[in-house]
Backbone bond lengths (Angstrom), bond angles and torsions (degrees), N, CA, C in turn:
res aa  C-N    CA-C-N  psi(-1)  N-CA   C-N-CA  omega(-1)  CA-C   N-CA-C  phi
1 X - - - 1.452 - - 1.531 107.04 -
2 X 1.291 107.20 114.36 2.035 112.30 -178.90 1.770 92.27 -66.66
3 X 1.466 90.24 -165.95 1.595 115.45 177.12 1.562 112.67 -66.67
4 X 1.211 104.88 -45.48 1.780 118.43 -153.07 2.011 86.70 -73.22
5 X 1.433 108.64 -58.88 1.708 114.58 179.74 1.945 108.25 -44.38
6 X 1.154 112.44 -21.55 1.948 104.96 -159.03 1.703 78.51 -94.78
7 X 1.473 109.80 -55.31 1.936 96.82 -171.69 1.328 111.28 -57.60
8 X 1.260 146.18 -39.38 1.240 132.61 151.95 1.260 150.77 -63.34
9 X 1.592 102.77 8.82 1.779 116.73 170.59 1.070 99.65 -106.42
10 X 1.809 139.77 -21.23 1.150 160.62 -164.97 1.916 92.58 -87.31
11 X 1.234 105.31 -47.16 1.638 108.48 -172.38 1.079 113.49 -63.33
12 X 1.352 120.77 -32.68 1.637 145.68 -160.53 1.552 111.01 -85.59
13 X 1.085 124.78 -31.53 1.445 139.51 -153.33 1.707 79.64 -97.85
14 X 1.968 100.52 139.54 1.299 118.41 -178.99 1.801 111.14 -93.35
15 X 1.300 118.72 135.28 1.277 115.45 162.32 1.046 154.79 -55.92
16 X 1.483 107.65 6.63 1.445 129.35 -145.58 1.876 97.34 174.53
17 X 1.797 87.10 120.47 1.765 77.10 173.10 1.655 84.49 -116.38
18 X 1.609 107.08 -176.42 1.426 103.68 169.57 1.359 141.63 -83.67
19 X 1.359 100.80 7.94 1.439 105.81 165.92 1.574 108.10 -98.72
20 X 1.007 114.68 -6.12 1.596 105.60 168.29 1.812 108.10 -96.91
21 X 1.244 112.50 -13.31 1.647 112.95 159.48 1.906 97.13 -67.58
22 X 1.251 115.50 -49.16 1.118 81.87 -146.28 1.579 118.80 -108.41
23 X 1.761 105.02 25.98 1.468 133.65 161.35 1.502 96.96 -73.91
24 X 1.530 131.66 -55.12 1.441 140.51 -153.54 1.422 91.60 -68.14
25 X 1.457 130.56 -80.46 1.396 136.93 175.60 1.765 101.50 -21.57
26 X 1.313 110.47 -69.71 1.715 105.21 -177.61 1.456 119.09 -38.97
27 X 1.308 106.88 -44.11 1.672 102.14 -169.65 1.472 106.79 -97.22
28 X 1.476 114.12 -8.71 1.668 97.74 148.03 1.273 116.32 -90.27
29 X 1.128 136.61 7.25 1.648 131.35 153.14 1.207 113.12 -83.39
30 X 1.187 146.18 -24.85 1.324 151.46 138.23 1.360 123.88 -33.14
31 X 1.359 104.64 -70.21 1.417 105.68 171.41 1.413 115.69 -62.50
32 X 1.587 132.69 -45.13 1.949 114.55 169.12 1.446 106.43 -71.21
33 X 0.891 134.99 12.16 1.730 126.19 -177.89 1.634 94.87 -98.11
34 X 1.745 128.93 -47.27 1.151 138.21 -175.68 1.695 110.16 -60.02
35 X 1.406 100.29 -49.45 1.290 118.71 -178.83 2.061 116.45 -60.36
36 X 1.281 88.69 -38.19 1.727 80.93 168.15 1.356 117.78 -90.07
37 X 1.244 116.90 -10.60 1.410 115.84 -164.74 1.743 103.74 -95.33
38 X 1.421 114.03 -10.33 0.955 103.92 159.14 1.799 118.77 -88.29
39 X 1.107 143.62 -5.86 1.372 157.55 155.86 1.559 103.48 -69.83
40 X 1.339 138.68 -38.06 1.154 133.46 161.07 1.783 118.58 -75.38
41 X 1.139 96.28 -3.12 1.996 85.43 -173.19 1.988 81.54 -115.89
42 X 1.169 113.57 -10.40 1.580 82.97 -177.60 1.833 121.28 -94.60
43 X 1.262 97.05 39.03 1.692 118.43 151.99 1.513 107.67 -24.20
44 X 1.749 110.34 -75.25 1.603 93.71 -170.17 1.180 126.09 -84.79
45 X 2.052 90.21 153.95 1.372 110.08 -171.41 1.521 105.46 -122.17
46 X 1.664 98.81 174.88 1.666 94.55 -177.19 1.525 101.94 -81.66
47 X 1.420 104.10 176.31 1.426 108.01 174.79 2.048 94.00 -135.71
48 X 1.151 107.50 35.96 1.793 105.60 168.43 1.559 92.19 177.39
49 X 1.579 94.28 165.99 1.797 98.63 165.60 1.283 104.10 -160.43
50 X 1.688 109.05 136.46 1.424 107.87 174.84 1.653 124.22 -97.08
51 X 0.977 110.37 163.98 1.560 117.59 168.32 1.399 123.64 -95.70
52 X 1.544 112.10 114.29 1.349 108.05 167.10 1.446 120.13 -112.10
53 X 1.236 114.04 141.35 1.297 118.10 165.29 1.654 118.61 -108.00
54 X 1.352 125.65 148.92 1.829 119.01 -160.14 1.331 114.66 20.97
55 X 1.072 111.77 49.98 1.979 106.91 -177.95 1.203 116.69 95.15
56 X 1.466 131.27 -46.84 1.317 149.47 -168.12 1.723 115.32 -82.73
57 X 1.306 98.66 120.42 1.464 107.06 -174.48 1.284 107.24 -72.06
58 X 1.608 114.97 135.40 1.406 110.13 177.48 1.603 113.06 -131.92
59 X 1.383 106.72 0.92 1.473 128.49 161.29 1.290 139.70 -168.93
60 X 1.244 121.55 167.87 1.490 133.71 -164.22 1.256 121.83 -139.66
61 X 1.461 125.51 147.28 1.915 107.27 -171.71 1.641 72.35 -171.97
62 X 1.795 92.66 165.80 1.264 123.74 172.76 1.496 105.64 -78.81
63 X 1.326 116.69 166.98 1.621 120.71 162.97 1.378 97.01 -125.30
64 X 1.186 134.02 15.30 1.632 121.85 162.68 1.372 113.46 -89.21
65 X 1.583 127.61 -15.20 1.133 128.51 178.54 1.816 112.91 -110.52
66 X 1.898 120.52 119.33 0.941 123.11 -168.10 1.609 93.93 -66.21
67 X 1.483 94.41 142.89 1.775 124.50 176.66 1.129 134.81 -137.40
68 X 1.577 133.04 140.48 1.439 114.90 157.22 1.891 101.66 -121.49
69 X 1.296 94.35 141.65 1.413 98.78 -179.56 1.657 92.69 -128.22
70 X 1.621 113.27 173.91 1.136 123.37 157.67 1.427 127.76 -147.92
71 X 1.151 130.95 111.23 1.235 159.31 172.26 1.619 121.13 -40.13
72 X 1.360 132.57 104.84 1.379 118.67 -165.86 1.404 123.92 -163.47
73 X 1.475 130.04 136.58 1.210 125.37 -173.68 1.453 126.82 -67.63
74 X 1.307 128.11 107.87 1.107 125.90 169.65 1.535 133.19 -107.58
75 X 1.680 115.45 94.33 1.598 104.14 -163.04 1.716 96.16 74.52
76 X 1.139 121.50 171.26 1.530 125.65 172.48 1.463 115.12 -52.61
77 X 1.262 116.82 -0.90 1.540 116.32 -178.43 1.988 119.82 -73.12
78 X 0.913 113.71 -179.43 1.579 98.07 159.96 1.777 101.12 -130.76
79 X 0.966 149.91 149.21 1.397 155.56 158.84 1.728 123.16 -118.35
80 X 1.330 110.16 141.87 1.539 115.93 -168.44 1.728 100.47 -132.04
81 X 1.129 112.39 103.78 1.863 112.24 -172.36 2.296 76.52 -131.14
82 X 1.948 76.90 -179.98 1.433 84.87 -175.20 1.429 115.23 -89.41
83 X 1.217 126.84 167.88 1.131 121.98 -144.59 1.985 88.37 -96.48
84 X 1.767 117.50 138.93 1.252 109.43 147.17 1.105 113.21 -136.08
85 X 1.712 112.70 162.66 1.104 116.18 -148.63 1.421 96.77 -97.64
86 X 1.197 113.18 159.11 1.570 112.46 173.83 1.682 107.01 106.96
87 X 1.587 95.37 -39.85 1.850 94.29 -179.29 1.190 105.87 -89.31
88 X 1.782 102.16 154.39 1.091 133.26 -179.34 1.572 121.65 -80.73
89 X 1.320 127.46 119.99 1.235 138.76 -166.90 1.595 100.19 -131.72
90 X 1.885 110.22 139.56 1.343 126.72 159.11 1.726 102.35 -107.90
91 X 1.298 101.79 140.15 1.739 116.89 152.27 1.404 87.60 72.34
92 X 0.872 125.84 81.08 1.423 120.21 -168.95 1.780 111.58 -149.55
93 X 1.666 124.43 162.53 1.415 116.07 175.30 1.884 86.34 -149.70
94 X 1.574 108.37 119.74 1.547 96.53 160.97 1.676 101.80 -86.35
95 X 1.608 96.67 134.44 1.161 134.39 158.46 1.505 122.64 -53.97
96 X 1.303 142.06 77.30 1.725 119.34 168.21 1.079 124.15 -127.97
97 X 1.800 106.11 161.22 1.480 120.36 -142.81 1.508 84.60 -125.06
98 X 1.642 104.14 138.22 1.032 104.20 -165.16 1.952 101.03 -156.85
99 X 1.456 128.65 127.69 1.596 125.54 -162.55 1.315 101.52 7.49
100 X 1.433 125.38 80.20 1.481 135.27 157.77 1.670 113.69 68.31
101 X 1.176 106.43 21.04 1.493 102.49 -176.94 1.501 98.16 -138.33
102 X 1.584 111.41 167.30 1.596 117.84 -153.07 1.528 87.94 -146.88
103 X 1.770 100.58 132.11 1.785 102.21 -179.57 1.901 88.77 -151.55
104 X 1.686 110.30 142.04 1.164 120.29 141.56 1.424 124.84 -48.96
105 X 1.150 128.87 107.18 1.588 119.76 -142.23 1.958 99.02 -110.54
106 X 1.736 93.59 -28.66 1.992 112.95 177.65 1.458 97.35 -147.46
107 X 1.553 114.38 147.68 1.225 96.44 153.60 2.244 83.86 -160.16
108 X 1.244 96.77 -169.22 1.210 82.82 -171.79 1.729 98.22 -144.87
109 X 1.555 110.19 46.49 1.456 116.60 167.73 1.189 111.26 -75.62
110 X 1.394 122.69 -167.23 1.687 128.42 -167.10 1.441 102.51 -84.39
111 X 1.548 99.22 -55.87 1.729 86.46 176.63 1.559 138.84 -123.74
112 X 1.478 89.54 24.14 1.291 102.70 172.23 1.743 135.37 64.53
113 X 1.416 102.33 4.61 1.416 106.51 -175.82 1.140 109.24 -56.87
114 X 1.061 133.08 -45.66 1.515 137.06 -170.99 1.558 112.55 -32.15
115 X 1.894 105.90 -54.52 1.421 82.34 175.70 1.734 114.62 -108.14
116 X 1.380 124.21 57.21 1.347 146.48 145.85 1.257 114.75 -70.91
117 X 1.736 118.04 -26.63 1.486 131.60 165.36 1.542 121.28 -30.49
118 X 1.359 95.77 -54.84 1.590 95.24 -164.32 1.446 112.84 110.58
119 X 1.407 99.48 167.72 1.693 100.14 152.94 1.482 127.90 -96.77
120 X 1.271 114.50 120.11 1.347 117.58 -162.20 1.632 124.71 -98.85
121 X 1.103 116.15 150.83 1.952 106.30 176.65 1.611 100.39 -112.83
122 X 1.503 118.32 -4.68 1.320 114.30 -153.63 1.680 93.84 -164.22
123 X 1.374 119.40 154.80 1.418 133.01 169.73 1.313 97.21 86.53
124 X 1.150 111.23 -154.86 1.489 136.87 -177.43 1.718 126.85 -139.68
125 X 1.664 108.56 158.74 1.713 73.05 -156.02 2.115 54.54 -137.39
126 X 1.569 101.16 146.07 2.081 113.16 175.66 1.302 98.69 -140.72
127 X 2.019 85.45 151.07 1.536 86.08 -162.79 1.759 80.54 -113.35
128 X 1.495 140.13 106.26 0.888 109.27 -167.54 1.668 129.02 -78.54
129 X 1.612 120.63 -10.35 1.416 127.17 175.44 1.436 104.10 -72.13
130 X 1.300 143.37 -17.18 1.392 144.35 144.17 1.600 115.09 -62.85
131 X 1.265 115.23 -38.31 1.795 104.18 -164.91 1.770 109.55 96.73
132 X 1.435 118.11 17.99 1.726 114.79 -136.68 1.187 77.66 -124.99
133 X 1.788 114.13 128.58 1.101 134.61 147.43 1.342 128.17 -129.56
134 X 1.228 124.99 126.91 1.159 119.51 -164.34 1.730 106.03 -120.97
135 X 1.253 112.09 118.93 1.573 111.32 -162.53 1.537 106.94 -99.92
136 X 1.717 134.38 155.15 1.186 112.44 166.53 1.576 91.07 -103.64
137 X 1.465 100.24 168.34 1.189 121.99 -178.67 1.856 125.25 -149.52
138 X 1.232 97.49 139.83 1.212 103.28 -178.53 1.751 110.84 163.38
139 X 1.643 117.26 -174.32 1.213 134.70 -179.04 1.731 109.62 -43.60
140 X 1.504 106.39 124.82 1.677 98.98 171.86 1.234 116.85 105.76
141 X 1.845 110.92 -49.24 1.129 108.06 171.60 1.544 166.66 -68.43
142 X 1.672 75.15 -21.68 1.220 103.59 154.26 1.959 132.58 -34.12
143 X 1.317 113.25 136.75 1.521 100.94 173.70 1.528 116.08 -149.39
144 X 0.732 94.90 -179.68 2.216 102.99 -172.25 1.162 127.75 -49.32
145 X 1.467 117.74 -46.59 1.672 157.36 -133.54 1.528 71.16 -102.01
C-alpha cells in the first residue's frame, strides 16, 4: 500500500461508531441524573446554630425563633448578647435570624465577606478578621470527615 492508498483508507474510516454515541449519551445521563439528585436530597436543614470564636464555642440559639443578636470583642474575649439598636459596638458582626435561616446582616470587618454568605439553613458562614464562625447545626448534617 503506497502513500496516496493509506490517506484514503484513513479518509474513509468513521469517527464515531454507534456504540461510542451511545456510551457518551449514558455517562451524560449519569452525570445530570447525579447532579439533580443531589439538589433533591439536600432537604436537610439545621434547626440551631452556634457561635464560635478562635475555635471555642461561646454560644447557642434556636433558628425557629426570629432574632437579632450581636457578636463582639471585648478585651481578648468574644461576647454574643442581643442586638440594640442605637448602641455603639467595636469589632463586631450583628447576627440575624430570620424563617429558620441565619445571616451576618452588618458587621464592620475589613472586608466584609462574612456577610457575602447569605442567609443560610445549613453550613457555616466565617468572618475571618474577627476569628467568627458561626456553624448551623442540627439532624442530617452531620458527616464522616
Amino acid at each position: 500500500m503506497d502513500r496516496k492508498e493509506k490517506i484514503d483508507c484513513i479518509r474513509r474510516q468513521k469517527y464515531f461508531v454507534w456504540g461510542d454515541v451511545v456510551v457518551i449519551t449514558a455517562a451524560a445521563a449519569l452525570v445530570i441524573f447525579f447532579f439533580l439528585l443531589s439538589f433533591v436530597n439536600s432537604a436537610a436543614q439545621g434547626d440551631s446554630f452556634s457561635v464560635l470564636y478562635r475555635g471555642k464555642e461561646i454560644f447557642r440559639a434556636t433558628l425557629a425563633e426570629d432574632a437579632e443578636y450581636v457578636f463582639y470583642i471585648e478585651g481578648s474575649e468574644g461576647r454574643v448578647v442581643l442586638f440594640e439598636q442605637g448602641k455603639e459596638y467595636s469589632d463586631y458582626n450583628v447576627i440575624s435570624v430570620r424563617d429558620g435561616k441565619v445571616c451576618v446582616s452588618d458587621s464592620d470587618c475589613a472586608d466584609h465577606t462574612c456577610r457575602h454568605f447569605g442567609k443560610i439553613a445549613k453550613g457555616d458562614i466565617l468572618c475571618l478578621p474577627h476569628d467568627l464562625r458561626i456553624r448551623i447545626d442540627g439532624k442530617g448534617l452531620e458527616t464522616d470527615v
